[in-house]
VOTIGU-526260 format. One record per atom (N, C-alpha, C, O, CB): x, y, z. Coordinates in steps of 0.001 Angstrom, whole numbers, plus 500000, padded with zeros to 6 digits. Each point is the difference from the previous one (the first is absolute). Glycine has a CB too. Layout:
N
XYZ;...
This chain:
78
809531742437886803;499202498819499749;498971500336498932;499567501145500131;500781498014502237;499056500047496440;499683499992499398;498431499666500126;499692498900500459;502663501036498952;496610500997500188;498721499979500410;499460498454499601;498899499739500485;500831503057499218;500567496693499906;499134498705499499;500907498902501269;499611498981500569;499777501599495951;501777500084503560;500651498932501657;499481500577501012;499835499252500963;502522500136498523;497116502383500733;499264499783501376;498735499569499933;499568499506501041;501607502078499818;497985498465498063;498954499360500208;499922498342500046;498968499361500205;500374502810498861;501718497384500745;500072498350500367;500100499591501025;499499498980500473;501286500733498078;500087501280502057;500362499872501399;499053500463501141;500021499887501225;502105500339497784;497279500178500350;498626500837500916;498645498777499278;499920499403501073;501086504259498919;498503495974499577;499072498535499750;501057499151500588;499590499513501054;498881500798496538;502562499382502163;500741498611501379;499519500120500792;499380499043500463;502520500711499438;498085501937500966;500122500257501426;498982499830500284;499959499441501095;501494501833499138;497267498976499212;498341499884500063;499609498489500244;499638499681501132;499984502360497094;500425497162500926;499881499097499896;501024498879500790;499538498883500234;499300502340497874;501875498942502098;500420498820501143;499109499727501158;499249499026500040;502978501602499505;497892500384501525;498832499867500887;499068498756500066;499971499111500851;500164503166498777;498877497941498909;499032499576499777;500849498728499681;499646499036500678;498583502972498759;502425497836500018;500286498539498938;500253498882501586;499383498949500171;502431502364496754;499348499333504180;500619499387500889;498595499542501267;499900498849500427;502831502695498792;496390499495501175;498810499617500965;499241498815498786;499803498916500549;499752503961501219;500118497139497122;498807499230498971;501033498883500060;499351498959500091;499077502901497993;502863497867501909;500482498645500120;500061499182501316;500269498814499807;500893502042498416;498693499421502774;499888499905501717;499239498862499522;500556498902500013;499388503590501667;498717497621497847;499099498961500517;500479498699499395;500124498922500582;497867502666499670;502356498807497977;500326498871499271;501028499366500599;499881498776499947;499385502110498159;501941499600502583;501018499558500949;499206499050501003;500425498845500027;501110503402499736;497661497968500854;499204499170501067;499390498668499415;500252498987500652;499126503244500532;499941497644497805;499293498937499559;500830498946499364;499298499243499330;498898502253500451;502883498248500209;500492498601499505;500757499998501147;500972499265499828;499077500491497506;499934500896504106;499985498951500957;498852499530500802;500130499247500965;501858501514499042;497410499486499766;498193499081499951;499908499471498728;498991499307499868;499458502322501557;501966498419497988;499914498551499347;501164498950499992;499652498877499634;498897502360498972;502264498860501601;500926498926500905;499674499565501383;500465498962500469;501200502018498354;497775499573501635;498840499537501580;498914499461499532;499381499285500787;501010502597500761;499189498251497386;499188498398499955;500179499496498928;499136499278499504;499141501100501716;502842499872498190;500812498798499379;500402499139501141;499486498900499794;501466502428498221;499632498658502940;500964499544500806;498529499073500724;500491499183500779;502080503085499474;496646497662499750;498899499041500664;499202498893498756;498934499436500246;500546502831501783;500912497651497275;499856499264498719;499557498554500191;500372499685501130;501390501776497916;497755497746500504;499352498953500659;501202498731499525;499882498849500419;497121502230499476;504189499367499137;501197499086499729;501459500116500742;501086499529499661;497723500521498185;500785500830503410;501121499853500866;499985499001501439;500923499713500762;499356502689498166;497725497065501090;500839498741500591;499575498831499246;499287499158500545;500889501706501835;500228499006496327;500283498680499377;501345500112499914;500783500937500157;497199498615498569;502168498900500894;501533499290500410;500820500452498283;499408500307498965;499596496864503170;502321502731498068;500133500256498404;500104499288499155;500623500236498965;500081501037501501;498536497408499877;500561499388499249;498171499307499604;499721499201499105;503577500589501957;496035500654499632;498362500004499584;500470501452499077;499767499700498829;498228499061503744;502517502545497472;499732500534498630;500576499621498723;499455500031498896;500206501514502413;501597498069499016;501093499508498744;499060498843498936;500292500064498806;502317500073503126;496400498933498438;499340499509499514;499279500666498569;500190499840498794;499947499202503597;498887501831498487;499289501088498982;500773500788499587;499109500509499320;499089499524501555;502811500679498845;501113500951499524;500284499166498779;499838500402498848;501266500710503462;499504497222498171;500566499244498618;498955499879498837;500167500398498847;501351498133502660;497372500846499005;499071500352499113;499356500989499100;499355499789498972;500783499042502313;500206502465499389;499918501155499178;500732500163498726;499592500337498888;500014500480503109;502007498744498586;500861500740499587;500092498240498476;500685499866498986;500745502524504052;497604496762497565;500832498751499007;498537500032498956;500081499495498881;501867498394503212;496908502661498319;499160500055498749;500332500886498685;500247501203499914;498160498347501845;501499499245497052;500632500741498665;498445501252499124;500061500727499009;502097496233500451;496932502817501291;498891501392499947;499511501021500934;498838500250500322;500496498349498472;501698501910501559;499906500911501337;498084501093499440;498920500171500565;505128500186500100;496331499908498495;498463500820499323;501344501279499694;501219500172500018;495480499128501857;501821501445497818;500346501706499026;501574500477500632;500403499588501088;496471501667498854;503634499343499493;500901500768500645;499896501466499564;498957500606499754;502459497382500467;499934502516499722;499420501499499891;500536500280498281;500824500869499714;499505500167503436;499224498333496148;500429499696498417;501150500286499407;500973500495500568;497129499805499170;501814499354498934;501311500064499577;500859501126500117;501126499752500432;498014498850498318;500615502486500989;500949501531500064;499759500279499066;499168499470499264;502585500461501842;499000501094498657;500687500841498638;500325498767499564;500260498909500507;500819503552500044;498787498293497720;500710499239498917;501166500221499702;500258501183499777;498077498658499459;502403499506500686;502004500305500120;499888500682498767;500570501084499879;501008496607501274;497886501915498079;500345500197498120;498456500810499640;499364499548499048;502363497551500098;497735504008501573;499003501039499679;501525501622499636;501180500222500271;495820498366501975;501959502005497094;500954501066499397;499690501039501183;498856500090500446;501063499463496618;501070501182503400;500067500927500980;499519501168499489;500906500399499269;500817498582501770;497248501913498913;499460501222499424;500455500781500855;499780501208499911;498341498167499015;
């Protein structure tokens, strides 16, 4: 084995540990936040009291800012 492959393999081995316990928690928190998603104050309206406000969203021709135009198709690639 080639010294620059055991030392890769030896920082993998180090570092997992750490990487797999430091993700535990982040694993935990988006199911608390789907627990109070799930108590939302539009699950007991009817759907057809939301479909109202939805059309309106979706039928105003000035929604406001968005997230702008992009890239320019026709800028020169450096």
């Amino acid at each position: 084995m080639r010294p620059t492959r055991a030392t890769l393999a030896l920082a993998a081995g180090a570092l997992t540990p750490a990487l797999l316990l430091s993700t535990l928690p982040l694993a935990a928190a988006p199911a608390a936040a789907a627990a109070s998603a799930a108590n939302s104050p539009y699950d007991d309206m009817d759907p057809d009291d939301l479909r109202i406000p939805i059309l309106r969203i979706l039928a105003d021709p000035d929604p406001g800012p968005g997230p702008g135009p992009g890239p320019d198709p026709t800028a020169e690639v450096v």
